[in-house]
N, C-alpha and C positions, 0 to 999 in steps of 0.2 A: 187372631191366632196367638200362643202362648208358647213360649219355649217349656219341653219337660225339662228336668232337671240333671243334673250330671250322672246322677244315682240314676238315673230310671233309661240311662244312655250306654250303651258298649260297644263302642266298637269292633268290627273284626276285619279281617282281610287284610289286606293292604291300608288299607286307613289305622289300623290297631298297630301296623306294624311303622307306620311314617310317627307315631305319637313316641312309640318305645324309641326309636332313634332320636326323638327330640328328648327325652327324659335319658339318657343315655352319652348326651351330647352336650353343646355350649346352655343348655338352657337347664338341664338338670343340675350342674356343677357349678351355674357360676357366685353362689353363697359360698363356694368353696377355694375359688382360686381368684374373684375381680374384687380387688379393695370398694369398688361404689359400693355394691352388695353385701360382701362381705364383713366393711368396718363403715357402712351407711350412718349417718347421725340419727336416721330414724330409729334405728336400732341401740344407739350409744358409742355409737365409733365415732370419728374424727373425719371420716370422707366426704363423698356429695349426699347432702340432703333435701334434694330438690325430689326430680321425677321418676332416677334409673330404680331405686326400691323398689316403687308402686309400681312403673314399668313390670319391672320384673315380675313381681305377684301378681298384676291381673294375669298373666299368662301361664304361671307356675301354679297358682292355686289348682286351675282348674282341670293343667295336663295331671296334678297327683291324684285327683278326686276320681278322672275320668277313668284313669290308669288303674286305682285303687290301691296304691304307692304306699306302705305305713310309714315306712321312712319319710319320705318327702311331708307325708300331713306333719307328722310332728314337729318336721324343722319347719314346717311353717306357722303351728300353734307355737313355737319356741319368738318367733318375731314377731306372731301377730301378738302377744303375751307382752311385750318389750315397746310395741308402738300404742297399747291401750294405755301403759303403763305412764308413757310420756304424755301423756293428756292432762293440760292444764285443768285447774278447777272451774276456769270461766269456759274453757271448753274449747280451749286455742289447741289442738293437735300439733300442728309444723312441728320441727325440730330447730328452734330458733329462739334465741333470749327475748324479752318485752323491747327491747331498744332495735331489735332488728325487722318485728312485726310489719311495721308501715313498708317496710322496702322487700318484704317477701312476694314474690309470684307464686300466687294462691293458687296459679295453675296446677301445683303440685299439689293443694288439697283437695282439691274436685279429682285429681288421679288414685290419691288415693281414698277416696270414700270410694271410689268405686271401685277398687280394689277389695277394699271392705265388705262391699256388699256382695262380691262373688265369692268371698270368702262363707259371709251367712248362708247365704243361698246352698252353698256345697256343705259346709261344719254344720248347719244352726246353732252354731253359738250366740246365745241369747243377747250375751255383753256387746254386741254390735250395734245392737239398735239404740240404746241410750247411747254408746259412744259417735254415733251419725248424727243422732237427735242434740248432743250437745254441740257438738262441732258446728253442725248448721244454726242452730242458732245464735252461736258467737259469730259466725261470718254476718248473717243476718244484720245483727248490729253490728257488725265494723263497716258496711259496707253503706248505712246510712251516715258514717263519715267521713269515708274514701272510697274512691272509686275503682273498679277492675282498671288492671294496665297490664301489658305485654301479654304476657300467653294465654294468661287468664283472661283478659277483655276478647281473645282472639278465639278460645276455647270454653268460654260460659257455659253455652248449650252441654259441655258432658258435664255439667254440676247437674241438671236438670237429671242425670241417671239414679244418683243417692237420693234425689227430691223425690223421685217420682215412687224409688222403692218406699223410703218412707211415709206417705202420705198413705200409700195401701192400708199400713200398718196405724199409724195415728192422722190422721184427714183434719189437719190444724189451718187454720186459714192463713197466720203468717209464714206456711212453706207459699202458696200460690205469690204469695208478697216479695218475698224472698226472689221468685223464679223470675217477676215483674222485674224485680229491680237488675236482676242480672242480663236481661234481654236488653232493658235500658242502657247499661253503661258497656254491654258487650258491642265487638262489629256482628251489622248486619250487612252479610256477604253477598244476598241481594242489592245492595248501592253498589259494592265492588264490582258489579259484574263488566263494565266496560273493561277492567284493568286485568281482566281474565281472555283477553282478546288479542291474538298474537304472545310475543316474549318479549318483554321487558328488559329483561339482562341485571337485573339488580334485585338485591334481597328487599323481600318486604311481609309484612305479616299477613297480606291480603292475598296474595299469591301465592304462599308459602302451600307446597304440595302437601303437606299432611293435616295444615289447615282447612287446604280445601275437602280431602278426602273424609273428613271427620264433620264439616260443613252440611255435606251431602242428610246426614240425618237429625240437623240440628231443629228442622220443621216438624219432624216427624214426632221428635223427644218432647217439643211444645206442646205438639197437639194429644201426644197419649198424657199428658200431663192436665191441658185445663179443660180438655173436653170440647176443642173447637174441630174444626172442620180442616179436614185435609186440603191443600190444592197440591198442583204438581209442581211443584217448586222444586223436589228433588233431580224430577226429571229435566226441568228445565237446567241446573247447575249442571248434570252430569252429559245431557247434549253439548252445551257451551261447554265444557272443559274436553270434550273428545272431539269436537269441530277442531278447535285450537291446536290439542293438544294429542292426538291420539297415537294408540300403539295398537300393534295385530293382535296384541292379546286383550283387546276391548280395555284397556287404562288407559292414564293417562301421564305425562311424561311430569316431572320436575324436578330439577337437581341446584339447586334444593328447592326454588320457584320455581311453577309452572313454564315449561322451556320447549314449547311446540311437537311435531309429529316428523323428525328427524329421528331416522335409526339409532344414531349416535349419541340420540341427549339420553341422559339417565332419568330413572324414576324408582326413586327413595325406598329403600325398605318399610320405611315406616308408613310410605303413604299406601303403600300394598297394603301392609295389615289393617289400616285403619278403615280405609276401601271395602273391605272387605266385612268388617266389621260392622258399619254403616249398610251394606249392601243384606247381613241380617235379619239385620232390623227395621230395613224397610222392607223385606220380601215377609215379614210375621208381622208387621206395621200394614200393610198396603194388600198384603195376597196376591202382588203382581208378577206375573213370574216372569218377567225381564230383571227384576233384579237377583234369580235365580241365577239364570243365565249369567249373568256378568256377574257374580258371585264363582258362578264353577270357571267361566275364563280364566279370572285371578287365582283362585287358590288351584288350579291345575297346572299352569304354566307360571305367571313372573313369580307367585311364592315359593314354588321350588327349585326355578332357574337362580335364585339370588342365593341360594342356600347350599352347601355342598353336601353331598347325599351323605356323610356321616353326621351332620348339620353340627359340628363343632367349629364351622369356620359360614362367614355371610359376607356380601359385599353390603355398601351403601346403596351404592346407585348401579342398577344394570343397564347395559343396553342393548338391542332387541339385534343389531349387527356387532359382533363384541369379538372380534377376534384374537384380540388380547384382554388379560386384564392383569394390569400395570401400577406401579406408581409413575403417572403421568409426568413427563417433563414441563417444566415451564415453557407456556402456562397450560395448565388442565383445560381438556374443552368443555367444561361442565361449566353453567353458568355463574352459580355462589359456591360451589362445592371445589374441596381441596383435591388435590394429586393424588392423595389415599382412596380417595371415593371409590373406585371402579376395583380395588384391590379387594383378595377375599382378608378375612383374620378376623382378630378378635374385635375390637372397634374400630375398622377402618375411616375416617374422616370426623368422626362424631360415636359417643357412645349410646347414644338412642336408641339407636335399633336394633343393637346388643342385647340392652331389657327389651325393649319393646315385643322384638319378630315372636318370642313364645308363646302371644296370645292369638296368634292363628290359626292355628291345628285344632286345638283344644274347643276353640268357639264354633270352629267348623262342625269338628262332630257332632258338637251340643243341635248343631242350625237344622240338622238333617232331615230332622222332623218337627213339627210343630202340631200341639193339641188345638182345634177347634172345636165351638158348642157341639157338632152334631158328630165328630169325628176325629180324623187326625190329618196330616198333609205329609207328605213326603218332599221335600225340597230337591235332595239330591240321592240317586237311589248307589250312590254308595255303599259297602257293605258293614251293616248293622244288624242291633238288637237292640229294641226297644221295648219295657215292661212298666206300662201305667195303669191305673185304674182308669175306669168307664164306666157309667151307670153304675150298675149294682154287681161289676165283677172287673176281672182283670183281663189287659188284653195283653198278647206278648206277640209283638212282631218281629218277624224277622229278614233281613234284605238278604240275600245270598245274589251276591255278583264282584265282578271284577272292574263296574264302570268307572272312568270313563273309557279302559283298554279294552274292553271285551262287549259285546252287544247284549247277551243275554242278561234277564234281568229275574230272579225267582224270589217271592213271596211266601213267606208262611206265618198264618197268622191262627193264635190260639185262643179264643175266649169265652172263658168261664161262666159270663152274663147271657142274659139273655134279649139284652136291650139292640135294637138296630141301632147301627152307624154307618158312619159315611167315610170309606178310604180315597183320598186325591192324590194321585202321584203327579208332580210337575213333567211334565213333557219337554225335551231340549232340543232345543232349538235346531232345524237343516239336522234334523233324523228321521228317518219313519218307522213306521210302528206294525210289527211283522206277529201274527198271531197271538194276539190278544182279546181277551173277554170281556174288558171294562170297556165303557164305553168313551166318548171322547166328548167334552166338554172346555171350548179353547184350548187352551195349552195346558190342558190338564187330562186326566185319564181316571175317570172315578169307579169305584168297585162300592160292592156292600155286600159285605162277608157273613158267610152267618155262624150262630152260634157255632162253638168247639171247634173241631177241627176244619183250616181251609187253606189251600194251595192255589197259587196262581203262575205263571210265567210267561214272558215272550222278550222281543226281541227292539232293542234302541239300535237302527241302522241307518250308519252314517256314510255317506261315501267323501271323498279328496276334494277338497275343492281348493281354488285358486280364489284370493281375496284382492281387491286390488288399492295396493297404497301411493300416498301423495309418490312423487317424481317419478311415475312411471314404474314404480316398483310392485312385487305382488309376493305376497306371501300363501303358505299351502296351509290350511286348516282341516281337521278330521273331528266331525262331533265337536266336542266343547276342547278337542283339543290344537294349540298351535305346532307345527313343526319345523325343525331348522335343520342346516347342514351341521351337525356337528364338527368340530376341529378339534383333532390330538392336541394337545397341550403339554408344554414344559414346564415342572412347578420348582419354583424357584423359593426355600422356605429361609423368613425372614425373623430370627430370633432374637432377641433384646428386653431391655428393659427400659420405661421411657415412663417421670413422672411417676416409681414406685407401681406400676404394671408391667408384670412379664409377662413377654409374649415367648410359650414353648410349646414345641410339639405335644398335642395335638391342635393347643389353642394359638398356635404362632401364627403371623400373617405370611401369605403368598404374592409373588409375583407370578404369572403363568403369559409364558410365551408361545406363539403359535409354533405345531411342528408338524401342519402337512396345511395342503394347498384350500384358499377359502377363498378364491377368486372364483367364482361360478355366479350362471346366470341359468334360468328356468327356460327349457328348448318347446318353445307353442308345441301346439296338440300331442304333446307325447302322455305314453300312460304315465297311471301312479298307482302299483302294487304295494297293496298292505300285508304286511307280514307282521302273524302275533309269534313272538316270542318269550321262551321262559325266563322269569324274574323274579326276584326274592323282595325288592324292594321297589316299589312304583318309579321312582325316581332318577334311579342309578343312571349312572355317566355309563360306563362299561356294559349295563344286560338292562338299556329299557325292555320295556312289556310288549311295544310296536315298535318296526320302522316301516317306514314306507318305501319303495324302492323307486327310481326313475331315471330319466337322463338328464342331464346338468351339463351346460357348455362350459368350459374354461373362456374368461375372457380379462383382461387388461384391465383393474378394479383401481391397485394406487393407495395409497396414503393420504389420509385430509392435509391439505397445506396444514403446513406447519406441527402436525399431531403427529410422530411415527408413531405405529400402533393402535391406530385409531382408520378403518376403512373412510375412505371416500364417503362422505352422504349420497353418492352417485357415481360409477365406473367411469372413469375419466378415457377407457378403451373401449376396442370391438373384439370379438371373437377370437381366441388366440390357440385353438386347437379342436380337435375333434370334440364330439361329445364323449360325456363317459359316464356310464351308469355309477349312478350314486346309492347309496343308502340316507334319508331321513329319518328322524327321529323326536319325540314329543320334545318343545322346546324347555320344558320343565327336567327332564333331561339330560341337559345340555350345560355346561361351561362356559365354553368358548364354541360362539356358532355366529351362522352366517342365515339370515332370517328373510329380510326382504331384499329379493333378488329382482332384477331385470329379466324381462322377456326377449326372449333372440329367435329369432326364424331356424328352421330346420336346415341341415349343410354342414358342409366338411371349409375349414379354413380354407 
């Protein structure tokens, strides 16, 4: 399977509308108010000339193409123009003197040729392909005289994405040489895997959660590259890291290393995206549609629980029971991760996932569909428009739905040709499938449409269900999505300047204190009413799309020793009042919420 291309992609719905708040928010502005971006050495400033650049434009290139933004292309032909420009004659890109070469982390050149190539991909601008072709080349020979270290030895496998575009284009034998040597002196996260077993409590490269999350495709990027034979090795990293490490929303936890399946540990912004990112490209890599699945977990829930619906503010690390979020007192309960972590703002602990988080939305929409020989795939039947060629005409599809908040799902497909093909919608996971005409094939649901005009629809229905997590706890799931108690929140806006970055409304950080009760536990056999309600924006704190209704007992929950603000990993009480009909809500969401709850018997204190 083949991703179409940005151009051949449009968005609608609610999905068109989460992109415009992203181009509208921290991620369309920040060339304009974050000195990294802003005065980058990549560009001829004086800032950081490491990864937050590239960061930033793998995610920004693709939200202006998707969008069709002219403003944004241009300011980004304005840097992409400025970093071809700094291109040594030998073919060294970085933004770094000859004396500082040896001690660069080349990590940040494998980010940004990849940067690069979804710039071509979306511009076709020609000047791309000699400037990857030169660039890999000089790494090429430098690297038979020094070896990959730090993030680069850690992160090899995404150099394999500019190899792999290039070699389509020119199929030279010293790129496979090239890809050889970087497997060689990169980690193989397969030896690490005992150190992925339990929590460790210390930073390391092998652990490091966004390592791992980017890990998960690094088999896959091999094998589309030399032509070898798939095994499951993805599968096998992504079982070990959710044994260990798991969250209700199908991740996995690390702040900043892999840090077990506690409510309270966090898990990185950047490892979301990356996750996610990986979980693409093995579901157009593999055709497996578990990695669908755990694709729509993540980008439904923790990518927009981390984010604030006007998405001008993110945290670091969320956590799945988060009743506040704080700048923690000493010391943080996060394993490597600072007191900022859990705060929303503009780089709270680290500025990574500042740039980084933009390249989620954007890749999502692109993943939605996938072209195959005989047809095309539907990933996620989110609402779209998609228009590619086919045989000897054009097909223009189109999804009309509101999933994952609404069940109905409507189809209309127009094509010009007269060739047969073959339509696969993935099918998701604990729903059923309510008057439908394609037939079912595993987890997939295949049609074949015929020439000109054709219409199809039916129904993805999911009912409540209760999941059940480590300590006794269980959380509520609906279809692909998670739900939490929400908690009103008091925001507390933190304005300053620190290190030549101001932080001001709207880009200021927050503290946000709890201001109603988030002590409950889930009362056995009671129902759970779904209620759709009206919304502007999938996400929103104030008008989700669902809630779910039910009763919730108040009981005696506490403070982690030593953390105020921070829930118990476990209710340290019993029962401490009547029950009380509660309203739920998708934990994407959500703020401040209270997610995996305890079971209590039915009864009055």
């Amino acid at each position: 399977m083949i991703f179409l291309s940005y151009e051949e992609i449009k968005p609608r719905g609610w999905l068109k509308k989460q992109l415009e708040l992203q181009a509208t928010g921290l991620s369309g502005h920040l060339d304009e108010m974050w000195p990294d971006i802003k005065e980058s050495r990549w560009i001829g400033g004086e800032r950081e000339g490491w990864e937050r650049l590239p960061y930033w434009l793998d995610g920004f290139i693709p939200l202006a193409y998707i969008l069709e933004d002219k403003d944004k292309k241009l300011r980004i032909k304005k840097y992409i123009d400025l970093i071809l420009q700094g291109q040594q004659e030998d073919g060294w890109l970085c933004p770094c003197g000859i004396g500082e070469r040896e001690h660069y982390d080349l990590w940040a050149l494998f980010l940004m040729l990849k940067s690069l190539v979804v710039y071509a991909e979306c511009s076709g601008d020609e000047r791309i392909e000699d400037c990857v072709y030169r660039s890999l080349k000089n790494l090429s020979q430098l690297l038979k005289r020094q070896t990959l270290s730090n993030w680069a030895a850690a992160r090899w496998f995404e150099c394999l994405i500019p190899i792999l575009w290039l070699k389509k284009r020119r199929p030279e034998a010293w790129l496979i040489e090239l890809a050889v040597r970087l497997k060689a002196q990169g980690i193989d996260y397969t030896c690490a895997l005992g150190l992925w077993k339990g929590v460790k409590g210390e930073w390391s490269y092998e652990t490091h959660v966004v390592n791992a999350a980017m890990a998960l495709r690094g088999e896959a990027l091999w094998c589309a590259l030399t032509g070898e034979a798939l095994t499951d090795e993805a599968e096998r990293l992504y079982r070990l890291l959710t044994e260990y490490h798991s969250t209700a929303y199908g991740h996995f936890t690390g702040d900043e290393c892999l840090a077990g399946d506690s409510p309270i540990q966090g898990s990185e912004l950047c490892g979301v995206v990356e996750a996610m990112y990986s979980y693409e490209l093995l579901f157009f890599l593999t055709g497996k549609s578990e990695w669908g699945e755990r694709l729509e977990l993540i980008a439904f829930n923790a990518l927009p629980a981390t984010l604030e619906t006007d998405m001008w503010s993110h945290q670091y690390d969320q956590m799945t029971n988060q009743p506040a979020a704080i700048h923690f007192p000493d010391p943080p309960i996060f394993g490597t991760n600072g007191p900022e972590s859990n705060m929303f703002g503009l780089e709270p602990n680290f500025g990574c996932c500042t740039a980084n988080f933009s390249q989620a939305w954007p890749k999502f929409a692109r993943a939605v569909i996938g072209r195959e020989k005989d047809g095309f795939t539907i990933l996620s039947c989110v609402p779209f428009l998609a228009e590619s060629s086919y045989g000897n005409g054009l097909i223009k599809l189109e999804c009309i739905s509101e999933y994952p908040f609404r069940p109905k799902i409507r189809l209309k497909v127009d094509h010009d040709g007269d060739e047969r093909w073959t339509l696969r919608v993935r099918i998701p996971a604990d729903t059923e499938i309510k008057d439908c005409e394609g037939t079912r094939e595993g987890m997939f649901l295949l049609f074949t449409p015929p020439a000109g005009h054709w219409e199809t629809e039916w129904e993805f229905l999911a009912r409540p269900r209760l999941i059940k997590r480590p300590r006794e706890l269980y959380a509520l799931r609906y279809g692909a999505l998670l739900f939490a108690l929400p908690i009103e929140g008091r925001k507390e806006k933190r304005e300053y300047i620190s290190d030549g970055v101001e932080r001001k409304f709207p880009y200021c950080d927050y503290e946000i204190f709890p201001d109603s009760a988030w002590e409950y536990a889930f009362v056995r056999e009671c129902d759970f009413e779904v209620i759709e309600c009206a919304y502007e924006a999938a996400f929103d704190r104030d008008r989700p799309p669902l809630k779910i209704k039910t009763k919730l007992a108040p009981i005696d929950w506490g403070w982690e020793e030593g953390h105020r603000w921070v829930a118990a990993v476990c209710p340290k009480g019993e029962r401490s009042g009547k029950d009380e009909e509660k309203s739920l809500q998708p934990y994407g969401s959500t703020t401040l919420r209270m997610t995996e709850l305890p079971m209590i018997e039915k009864g009055e204190k």
